[in-house]
C-alpha positions in Angstrom: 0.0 0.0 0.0 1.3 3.6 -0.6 0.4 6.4 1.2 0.0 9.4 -1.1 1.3 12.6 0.4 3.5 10.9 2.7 6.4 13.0 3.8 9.8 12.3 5.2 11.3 14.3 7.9 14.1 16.7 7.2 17.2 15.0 8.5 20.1 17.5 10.0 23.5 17.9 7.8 26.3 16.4 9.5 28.8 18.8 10.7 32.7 18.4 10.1 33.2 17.3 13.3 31.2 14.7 15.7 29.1 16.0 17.6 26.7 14.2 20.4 23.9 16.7 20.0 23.7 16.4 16.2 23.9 12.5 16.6 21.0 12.6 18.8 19.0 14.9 16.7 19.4 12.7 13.7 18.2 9.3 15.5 15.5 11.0 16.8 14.1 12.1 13.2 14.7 8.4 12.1 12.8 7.2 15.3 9.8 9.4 14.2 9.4 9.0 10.7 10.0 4.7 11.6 7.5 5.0 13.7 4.8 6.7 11.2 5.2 4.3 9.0 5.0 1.2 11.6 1.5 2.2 12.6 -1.6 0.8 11.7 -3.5 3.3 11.3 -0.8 6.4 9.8 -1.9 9.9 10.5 0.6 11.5 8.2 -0.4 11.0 5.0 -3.0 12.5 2.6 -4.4 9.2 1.4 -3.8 6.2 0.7 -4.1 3.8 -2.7 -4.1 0.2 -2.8 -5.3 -2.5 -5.0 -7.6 -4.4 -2.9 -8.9 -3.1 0.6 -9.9 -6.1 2.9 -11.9 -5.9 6.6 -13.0 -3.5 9.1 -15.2 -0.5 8.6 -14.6 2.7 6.6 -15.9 6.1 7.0 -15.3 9.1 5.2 -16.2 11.2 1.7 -15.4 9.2 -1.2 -13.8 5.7 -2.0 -12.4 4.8 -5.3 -11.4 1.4 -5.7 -11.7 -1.3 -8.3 -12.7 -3.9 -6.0 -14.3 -3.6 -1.8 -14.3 -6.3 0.0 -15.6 -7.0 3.9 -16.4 -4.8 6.9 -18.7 -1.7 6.3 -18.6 1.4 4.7 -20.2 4.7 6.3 -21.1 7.5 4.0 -19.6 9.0 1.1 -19.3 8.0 -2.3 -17.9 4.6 -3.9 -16.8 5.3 -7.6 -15.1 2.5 -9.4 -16.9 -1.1 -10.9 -18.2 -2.0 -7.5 -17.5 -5.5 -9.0 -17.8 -8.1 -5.7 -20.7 -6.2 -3.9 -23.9 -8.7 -3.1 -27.1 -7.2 -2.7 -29.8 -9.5 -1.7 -31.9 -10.7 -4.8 -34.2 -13.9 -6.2 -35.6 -15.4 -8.7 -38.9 -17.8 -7.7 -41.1 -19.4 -10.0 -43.8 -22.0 -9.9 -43.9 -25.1 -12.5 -47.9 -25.6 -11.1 -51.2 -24.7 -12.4 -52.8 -22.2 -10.1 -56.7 -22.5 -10.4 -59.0 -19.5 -8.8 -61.0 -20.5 -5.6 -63.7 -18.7 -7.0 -65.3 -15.5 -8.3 -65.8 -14.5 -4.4 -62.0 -15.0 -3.3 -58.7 -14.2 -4.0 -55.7 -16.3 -4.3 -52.6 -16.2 -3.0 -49.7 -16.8 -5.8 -47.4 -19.6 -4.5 -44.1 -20.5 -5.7 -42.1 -24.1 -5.7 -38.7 -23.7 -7.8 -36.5 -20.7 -6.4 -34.1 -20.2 -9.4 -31.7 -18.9 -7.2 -32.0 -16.8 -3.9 -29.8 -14.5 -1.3 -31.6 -13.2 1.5 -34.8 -13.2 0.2 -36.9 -16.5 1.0 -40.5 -18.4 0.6 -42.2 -19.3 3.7 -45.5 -20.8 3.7 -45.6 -21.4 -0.1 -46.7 -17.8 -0.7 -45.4 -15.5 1.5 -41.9 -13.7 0.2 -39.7 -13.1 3.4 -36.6 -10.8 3.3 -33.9 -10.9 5.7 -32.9 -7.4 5.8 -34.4 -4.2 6.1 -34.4 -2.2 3.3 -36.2 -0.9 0.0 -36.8 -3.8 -3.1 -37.8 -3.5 -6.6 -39.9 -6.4 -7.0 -41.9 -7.4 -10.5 -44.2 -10.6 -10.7 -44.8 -11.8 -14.0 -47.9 -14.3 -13.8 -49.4 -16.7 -17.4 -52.8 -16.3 -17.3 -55.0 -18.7 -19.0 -58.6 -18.8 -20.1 -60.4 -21.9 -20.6 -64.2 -21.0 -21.0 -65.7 -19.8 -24.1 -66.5 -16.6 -22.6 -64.2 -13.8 -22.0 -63.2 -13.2 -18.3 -61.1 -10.0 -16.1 -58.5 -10.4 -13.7 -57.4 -8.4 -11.1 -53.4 -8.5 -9.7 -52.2 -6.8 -6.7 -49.7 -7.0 -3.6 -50.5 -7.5 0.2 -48.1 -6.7 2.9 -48.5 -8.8 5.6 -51.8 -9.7 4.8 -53.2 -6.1 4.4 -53.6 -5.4 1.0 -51.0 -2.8 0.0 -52.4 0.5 -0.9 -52.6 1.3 -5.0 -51.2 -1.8 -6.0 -53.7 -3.5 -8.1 -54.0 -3.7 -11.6 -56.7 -5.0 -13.7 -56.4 -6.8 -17.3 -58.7 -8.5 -19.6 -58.7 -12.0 -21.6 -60.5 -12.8 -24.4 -62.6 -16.6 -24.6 -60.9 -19.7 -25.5 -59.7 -20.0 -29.5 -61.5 -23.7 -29.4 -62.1 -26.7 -26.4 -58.7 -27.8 -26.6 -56.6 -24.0 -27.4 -56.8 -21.7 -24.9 -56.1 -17.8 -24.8 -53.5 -16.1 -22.7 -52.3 -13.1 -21.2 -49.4 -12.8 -19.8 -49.8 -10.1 -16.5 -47.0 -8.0 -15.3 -46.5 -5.7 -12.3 -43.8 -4.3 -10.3 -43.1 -2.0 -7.7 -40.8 -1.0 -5.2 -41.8 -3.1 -1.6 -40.4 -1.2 1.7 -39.2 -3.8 4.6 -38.5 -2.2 7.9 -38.9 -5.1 10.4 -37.7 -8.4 8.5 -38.6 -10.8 11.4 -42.6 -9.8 11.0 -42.9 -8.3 7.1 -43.3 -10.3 4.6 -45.0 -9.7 0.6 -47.8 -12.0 -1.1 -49.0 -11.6 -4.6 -53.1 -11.7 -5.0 -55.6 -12.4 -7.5 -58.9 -12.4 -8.4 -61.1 -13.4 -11.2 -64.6 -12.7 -12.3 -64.6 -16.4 -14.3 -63.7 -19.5 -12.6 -61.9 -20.8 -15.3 -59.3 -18.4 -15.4 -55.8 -20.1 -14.1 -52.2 -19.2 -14.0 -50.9 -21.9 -16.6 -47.9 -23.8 -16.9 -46.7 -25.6 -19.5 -44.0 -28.5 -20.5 -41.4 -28.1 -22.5 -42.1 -28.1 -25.9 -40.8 -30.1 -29.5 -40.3 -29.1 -33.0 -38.4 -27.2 -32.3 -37.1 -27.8 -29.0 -38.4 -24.9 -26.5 -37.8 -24.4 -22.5 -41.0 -25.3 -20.4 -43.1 -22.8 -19.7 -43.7 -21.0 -16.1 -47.0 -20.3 -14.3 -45.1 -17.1 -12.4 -41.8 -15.9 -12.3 -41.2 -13.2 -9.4 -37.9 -11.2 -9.5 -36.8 -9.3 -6.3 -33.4 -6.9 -6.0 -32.2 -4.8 -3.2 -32.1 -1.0 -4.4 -31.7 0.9 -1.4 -31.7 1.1 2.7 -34.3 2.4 4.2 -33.9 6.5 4.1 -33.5 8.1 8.0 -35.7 10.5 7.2 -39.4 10.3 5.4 -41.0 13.4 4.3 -43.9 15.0 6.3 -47.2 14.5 4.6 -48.8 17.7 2.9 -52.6 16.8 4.4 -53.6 17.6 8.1 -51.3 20.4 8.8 -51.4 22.2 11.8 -52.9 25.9 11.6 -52.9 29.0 14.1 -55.7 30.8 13.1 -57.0 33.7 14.7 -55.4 36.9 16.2 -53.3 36.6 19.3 -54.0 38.0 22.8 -52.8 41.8 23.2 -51.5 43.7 26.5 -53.1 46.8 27.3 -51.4 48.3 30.7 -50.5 44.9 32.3 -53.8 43.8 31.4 -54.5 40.9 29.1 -57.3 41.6 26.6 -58.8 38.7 24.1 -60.1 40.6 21.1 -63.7 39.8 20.8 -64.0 38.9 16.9 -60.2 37.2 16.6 -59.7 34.9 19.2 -56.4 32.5 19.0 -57.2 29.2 17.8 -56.3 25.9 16.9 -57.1 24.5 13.8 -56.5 20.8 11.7 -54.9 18.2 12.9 -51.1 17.4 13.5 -49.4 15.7 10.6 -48.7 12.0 11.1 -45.3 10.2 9.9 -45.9 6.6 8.3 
């Protein structure tokens, strides 16, 4: 490692003759400027440049590196590939038919073939789990099949822990069957960014809801002539894009107001003004 800016000390010029003082002068400078460069942690220099930077924590303005490895980093900017940095992320899918429970109900997308998965998790079939807090672009791309001969809607939306999550549904139609035995299909997309703050109790689950029974996320096998992959009922992609931000904007509804005109001394007295009294009106502003 090389510590840019690094300086060393200005050593005495011998004199023509030995002298003790000088002597001691010199190994004193030597002691000093070995000793800067024996510490851990040098205070001397300007910065430092390495090729690889491995362990322990870093904070300051800026880091530019081609590669960061380990401990944590606190602030600042990181320029350079960022080439070795995991984010959690998945890939789920399901290689089942999913029928509807009926035109009353929703259903709950499940998923049985993780691609491949780091940090983010399926418990209970449906429910998407993720082990750290933070902010995740998720989008859910579901195969939507129609099987009657008439033509059917289906709705598509997001729950958070069971609550259905505000402005998150989306509504598509599908036209009837082509015959008994060829289906029509739709293939449904949405995405979103999904906000974890407590990862032992949050967790996502896709919903959906059809006004015809026979409406059913379809898979289907692998097909011949020519050779083509197999086809999923749901593929669900989810990638870390951010922490959580420490501070959340106040909303711009229910803001407090002072209305009115306030109290005014005349000679040690307090008089209220009869027609512009102080008051309080609105509510205080709530942070979610």
């Amino acid at each position: 490692m090389a510590f840019t800016g690094f300086r060393a000390p200005a050593l005495p010029l011998p004199p023509n003759d030995y002298n003790r003082q000088q002597f001691d002068e010199l190994f004193r400078a030597l002691r000093i400027y070995f000793n800067l460069i024996d510490s851990l942690t040098p205070q001397q220099a300007q910065s430092y440049r390495a090729d690889s930077f491995f362990g322990g924590n870093f904070t300051g303005d800026s880091v530019s590196a081609t590669s960061v490895s380990g401990g944590a980093i606190n602030g600042g900017v990181i320029s350079g590939f960022n080439r070795g940095i995991e984010a959690p992320y998945a890939m789920l899918m399901s290689d089942e038919d999913q029928s509807s429970a009926g035109i009353t109900s929703e259903n709950l997308i499940s998923y049985n073939t993780p691609i491949f998965q780091y940090g983010i998790r399926v418990e209970n079939n449906t429910r998407i789990k993720f082990d750290y807090a933070g902010q995740y672009l998720v989008v859910v791309n579901c195969q939507f099949t129609n099987r009657s001969n008439t033509a059917a809607e289906f709705e598509l939306w997001a729950k958070d822990q069971g609550v259905n999550y505000p402005l998150s549904n989306t509504r598509f139609d599908i036209p009837a069957r082509k015959s008994i035995s060829i289906y029509s299909h739709v293939v449904a997309v949405i995405n979103g960014i999904f906000t974890v703050h407590d990862p032992e109790t949050e967790y996502l689950e896709i919903a959906w809801w059809s006004d015809n029974a026979d409406v059913y996320l379809e898979h289907y096998a692998a097909g011949t002539s020519p050779t083509r992959p197999e086809i999923p009922s749901v593929i669900l992609t989810a990638n870390f894009v951010s922490a959580v931000p420490s501070v959340f904007p106040i909303p711009q509804g229910d803001n407090l107001v002072l209305a009115g005109a306030a109290p005014s001394l005349l000679q040690g007295v307090v008089a209220i003004p009869p027609a512009g009294a102080l008051t309080i009106a609105g509510s205080a502003p709530t942070v979610t």
